[in-house]
C-alpha positions in Angstrom: 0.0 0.0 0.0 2.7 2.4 0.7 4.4 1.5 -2.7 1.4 2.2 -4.3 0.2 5.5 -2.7 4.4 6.4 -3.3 3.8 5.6 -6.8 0.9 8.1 -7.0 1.9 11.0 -5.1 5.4 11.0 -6.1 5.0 10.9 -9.6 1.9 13.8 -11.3 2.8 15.0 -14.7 1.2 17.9 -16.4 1.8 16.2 -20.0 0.8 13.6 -22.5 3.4 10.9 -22.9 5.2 10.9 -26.7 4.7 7.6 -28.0 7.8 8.1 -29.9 10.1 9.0 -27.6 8.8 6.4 -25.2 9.2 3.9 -28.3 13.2 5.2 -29.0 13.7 5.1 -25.4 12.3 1.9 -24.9 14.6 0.7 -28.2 17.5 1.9 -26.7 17.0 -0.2 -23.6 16.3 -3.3 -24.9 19.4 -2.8 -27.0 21.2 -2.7 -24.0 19.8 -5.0 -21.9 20.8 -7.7 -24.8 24.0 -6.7 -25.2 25.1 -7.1 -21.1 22.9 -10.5 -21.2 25.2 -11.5 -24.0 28.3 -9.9 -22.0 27.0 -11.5 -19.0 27.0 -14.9 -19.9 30.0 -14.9 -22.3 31.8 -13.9 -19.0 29.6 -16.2 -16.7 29.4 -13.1 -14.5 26.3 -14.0 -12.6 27.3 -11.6 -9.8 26.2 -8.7 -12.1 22.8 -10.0 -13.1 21.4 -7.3 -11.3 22.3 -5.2 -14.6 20.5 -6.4 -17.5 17.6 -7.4 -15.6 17.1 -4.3 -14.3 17.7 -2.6 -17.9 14.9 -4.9 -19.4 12.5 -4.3 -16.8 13.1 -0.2 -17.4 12.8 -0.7 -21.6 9.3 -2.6 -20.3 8.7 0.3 -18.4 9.0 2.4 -21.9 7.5 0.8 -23.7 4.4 0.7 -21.4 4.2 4.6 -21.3 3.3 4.5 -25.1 -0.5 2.5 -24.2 -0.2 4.7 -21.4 -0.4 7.6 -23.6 -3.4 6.4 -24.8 -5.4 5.4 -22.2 -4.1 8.3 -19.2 -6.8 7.7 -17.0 -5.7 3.8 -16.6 -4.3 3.9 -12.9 -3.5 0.3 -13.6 -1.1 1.3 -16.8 0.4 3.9 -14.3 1.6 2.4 -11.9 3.0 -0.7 -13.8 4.9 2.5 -15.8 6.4 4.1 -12.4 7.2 0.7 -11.1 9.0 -0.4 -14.3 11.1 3.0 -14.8 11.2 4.2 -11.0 12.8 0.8 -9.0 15.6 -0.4 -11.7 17.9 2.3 -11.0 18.3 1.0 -7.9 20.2 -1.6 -9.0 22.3 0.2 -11.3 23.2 2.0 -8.0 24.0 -2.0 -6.6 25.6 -2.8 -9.7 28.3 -0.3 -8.8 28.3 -0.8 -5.1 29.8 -5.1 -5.9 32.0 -3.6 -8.3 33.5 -1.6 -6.3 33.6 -4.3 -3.5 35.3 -6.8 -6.0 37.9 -4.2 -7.2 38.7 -3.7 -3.7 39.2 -7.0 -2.7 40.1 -8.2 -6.0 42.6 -5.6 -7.4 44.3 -3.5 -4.7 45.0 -3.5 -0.9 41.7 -3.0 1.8 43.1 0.2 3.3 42.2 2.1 0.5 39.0 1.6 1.5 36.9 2.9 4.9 34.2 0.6 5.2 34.8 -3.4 5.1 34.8 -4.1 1.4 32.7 -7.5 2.3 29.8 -4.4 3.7 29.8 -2.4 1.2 26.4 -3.5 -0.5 25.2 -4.7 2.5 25.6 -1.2 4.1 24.8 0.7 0.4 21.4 -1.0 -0.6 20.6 -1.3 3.0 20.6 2.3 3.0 18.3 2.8 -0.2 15.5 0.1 0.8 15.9 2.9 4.1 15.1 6.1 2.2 13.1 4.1 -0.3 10.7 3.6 2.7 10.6 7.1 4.1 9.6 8.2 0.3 6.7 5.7 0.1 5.7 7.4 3.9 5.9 10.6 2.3 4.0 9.8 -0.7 1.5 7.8 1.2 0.5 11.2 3.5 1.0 13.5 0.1 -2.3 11.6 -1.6 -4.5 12.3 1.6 -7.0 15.2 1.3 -5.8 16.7 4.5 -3.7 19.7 3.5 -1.3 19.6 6.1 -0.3 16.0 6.0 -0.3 16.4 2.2 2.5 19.6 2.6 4.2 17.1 5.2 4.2 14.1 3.0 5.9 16.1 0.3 8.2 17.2 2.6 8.9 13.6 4.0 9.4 12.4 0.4 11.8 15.2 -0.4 13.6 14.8 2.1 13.9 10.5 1.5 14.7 11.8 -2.0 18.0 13.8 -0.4 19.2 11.3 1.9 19.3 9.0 -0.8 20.9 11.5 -3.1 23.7 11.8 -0.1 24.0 8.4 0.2 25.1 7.9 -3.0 27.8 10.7 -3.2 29.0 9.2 -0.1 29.5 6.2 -2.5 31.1 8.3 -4.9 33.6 9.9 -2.2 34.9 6.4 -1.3 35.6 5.9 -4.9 37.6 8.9 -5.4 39.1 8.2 -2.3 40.5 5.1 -3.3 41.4 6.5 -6.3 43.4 9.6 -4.3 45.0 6.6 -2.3 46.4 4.6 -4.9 47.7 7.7 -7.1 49.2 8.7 -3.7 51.3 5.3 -3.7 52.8 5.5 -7.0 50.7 3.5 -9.2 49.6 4.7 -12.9 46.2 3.7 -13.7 47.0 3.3 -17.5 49.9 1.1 -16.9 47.5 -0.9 -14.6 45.1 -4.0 -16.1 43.0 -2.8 -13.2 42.6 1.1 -14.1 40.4 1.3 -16.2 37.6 0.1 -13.1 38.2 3.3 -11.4 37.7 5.2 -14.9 34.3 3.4 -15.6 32.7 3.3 -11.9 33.8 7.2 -11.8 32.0 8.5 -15.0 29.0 5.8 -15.1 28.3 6.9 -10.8 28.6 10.4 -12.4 25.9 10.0 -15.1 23.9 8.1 -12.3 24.0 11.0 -10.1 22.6 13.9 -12.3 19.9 11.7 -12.7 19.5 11.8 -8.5 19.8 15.6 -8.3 17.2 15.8 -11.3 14.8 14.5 -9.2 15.3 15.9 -6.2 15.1 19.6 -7.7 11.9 17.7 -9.8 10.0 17.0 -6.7 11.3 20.2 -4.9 9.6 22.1 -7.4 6.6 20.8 -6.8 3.3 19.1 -8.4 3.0 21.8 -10.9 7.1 22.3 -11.1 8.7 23.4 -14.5 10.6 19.8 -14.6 7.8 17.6 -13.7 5.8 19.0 -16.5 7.8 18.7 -19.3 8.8 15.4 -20.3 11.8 16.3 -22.6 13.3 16.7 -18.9 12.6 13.2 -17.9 14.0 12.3 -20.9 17.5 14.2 -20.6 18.0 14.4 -16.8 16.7 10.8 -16.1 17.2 8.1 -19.0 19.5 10.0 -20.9 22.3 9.6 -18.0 21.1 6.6 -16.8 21.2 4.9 -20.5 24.7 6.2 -20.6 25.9 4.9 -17.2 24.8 1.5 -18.3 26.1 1.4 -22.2 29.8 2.2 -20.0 29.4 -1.5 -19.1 28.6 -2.7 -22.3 31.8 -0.7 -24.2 33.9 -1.9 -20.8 32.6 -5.1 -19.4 34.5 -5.2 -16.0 34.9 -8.8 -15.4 38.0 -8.3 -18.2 40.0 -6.4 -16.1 38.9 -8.2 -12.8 40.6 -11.1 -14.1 43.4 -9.4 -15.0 44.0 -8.3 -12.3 45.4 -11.6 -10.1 47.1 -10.1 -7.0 50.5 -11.0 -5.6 49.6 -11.2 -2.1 52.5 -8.5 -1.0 52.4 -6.3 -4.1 50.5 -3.1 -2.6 52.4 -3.5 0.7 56.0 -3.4 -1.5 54.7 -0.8 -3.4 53.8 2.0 -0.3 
C-alpha cells in the first residue's frame, strides 16, 4: 500500500506521454539489456545479473508509457509504468556498489577503503531500501485530502529523496578516495590491467548522479514544477544519464579487467 500511494503522489505529470520518444527510449534499452545479457554470460558473470535485468524491466517500463499515452486515465497502466522505470535504477546503484567491492578485494590493498569491502552492498542497498521507505511514507500522506499531512508528505518524500541522493555521493567519495590513495602510492592507472575500473565506476556513478539531483530539484519544485511537467526533462535528466551509465558497461565489461588483475599477495604492501 505504501508503494502504491508512493507511486501516485510521487509521480503527477502535467503532459501527455510521446509515443515516440517512449518507443526510442524503450529501443534503446532493450538494446542494452541484450547486449550485457550476452556480456553477461559470455563472462559467466552472474554476480552482475542485477544489470541487464534491471535494464529490461526499465525498456518494459517504456514501452508501457506508449498504451499509457493512450489510455491516461488507466491507474493500472500507471503504476506498472512508475514501477517499471522508478525501482531499476536501484540496481544500477548495486551494480556499482559489488564492483567496487570486488575491485577492492580483488585488485588493490583494503586500506584504500573505509568501510569493510565485504559491507559495502550490504551497508549501500541497505541504506536505499531505508530512504526508499521514508519516500513511500511521504508519498503515502501526500495523496491524503488533509492539507497539512499532504504539505508534510511532500516534505517527507523530499527529504527520503536527499538522503538518498547523499548516500550515494558518499559512494562516490569512497571511490575517489581510493582513487586519491592509490595515485598517492605511485601506481599509474593506465599502466594498470586494473585502471580502467576506477575510470568506468567514476564517469558511469557520475551519469547516475545527475539523474539523482534531477529529481530531487523535480520534486522540490513541486506538483506543478517546470521539470515535472515537461517530459523532454525526464528524458534528458533521467534516462539519458542513466542509459549512458549502463552502455559504459557494455563498451567496458569489468569482469575483463577483474581477471586481470590476479594479485601477488604483498604487491600493494611493496609498493607503499
Amino acid at each position: 500500500m505504501i508503494i502504491v500511494a508512493f507511486l501516485i503522489g510521487a509521480v503527477r505529470a502535467g503532459y501527455d506521454p510521446s509515443r515516440a520518444a517512449a518507443a526510442v527510449a524503450g529501443g534503446l534499452y532493450s538494446i542494452a539489456s541484450l547486449c550485457l545479457f550476452v556480456r553477461l554470460f559470455m563472462n559467466k558473470a552472474w554476480w552482475g545479473l542485477c544489470l541487464p535485468t534491471a535494464s529490461t524491466f526499465m525498456s518494459i517500463g517504456f514501452f508501457i508509457r506508449i498504451p499509457m499515452a493512450m489510455n491516461p486515465s488507466s491507474l493500472p497502466i500507471f503504476m506498472v509504468q512508475q514501477l517499471l522505470t522508478l525501482l531499476p535504477p536501484a540496481a544500477y546503484l548495486a551494480f556499482n556498489y559489488i564492483l567496487y567491492g570486488r575491485f577492492i578485494v580483488n585488485c588493490v590493498d583494503r586500506r584504500y577503503c573505509w568501510i569493510k569491502p565485504e559491507k559495502i552492498v550490504q551497508y549501500f542497498v541497505i541504506s536505499d531500501i531505508m530512504t526508499f521507505l521514508i519516500q513511500g511514507v511521504g508519498g503515502g500522506l501526500e495523496v491524503s485530502t488533509n492539507v497539512t499531512n499532504e504539505k508534510l508528505g511532500a516534505n517527507i518524500l523530499l527529504t527520503g529523496l536527499v538522503i538518498q541522493t547523499l548516500s550515494f555521493a558518499f559512494f562516490m567519495i569512497l571511490v575517489a578516495h581510493a582513487w586519491y590513495g592509490i595515485l598517492r602510492d605511485g601506481f599509474m592507472l593506465r599502466q594498470e590491467p586494473w585502471g580502467l575500473i576506477l575510470w568506468i565506476l567514476i564517469f558511469s556513478s557520475a551519469a547516475y548522479m545527475v539523474r539523482c539531483i534531477y529529481r530531487v530539484i523535480e520534486l522540490g519544485q513541486g506538483s506543478g514544477g517546470y521539470l515535472l511537467t515537461h517530459e523532454i526533462y525526464f528524458y534528458l535528466l533521467d534516462s539519458l544519464p542513466l542509459l549512458i551509465g549502463i552502455y559504459t558497461y557494455i563498451i567496458y565489461w569489468p569482469t575483463k579487467y577483474l581477471e586481470a588483475s590476479a594479485k601477488p599477495t604483498n604487491e600493494m604492501t611493496e609498493r607503499r
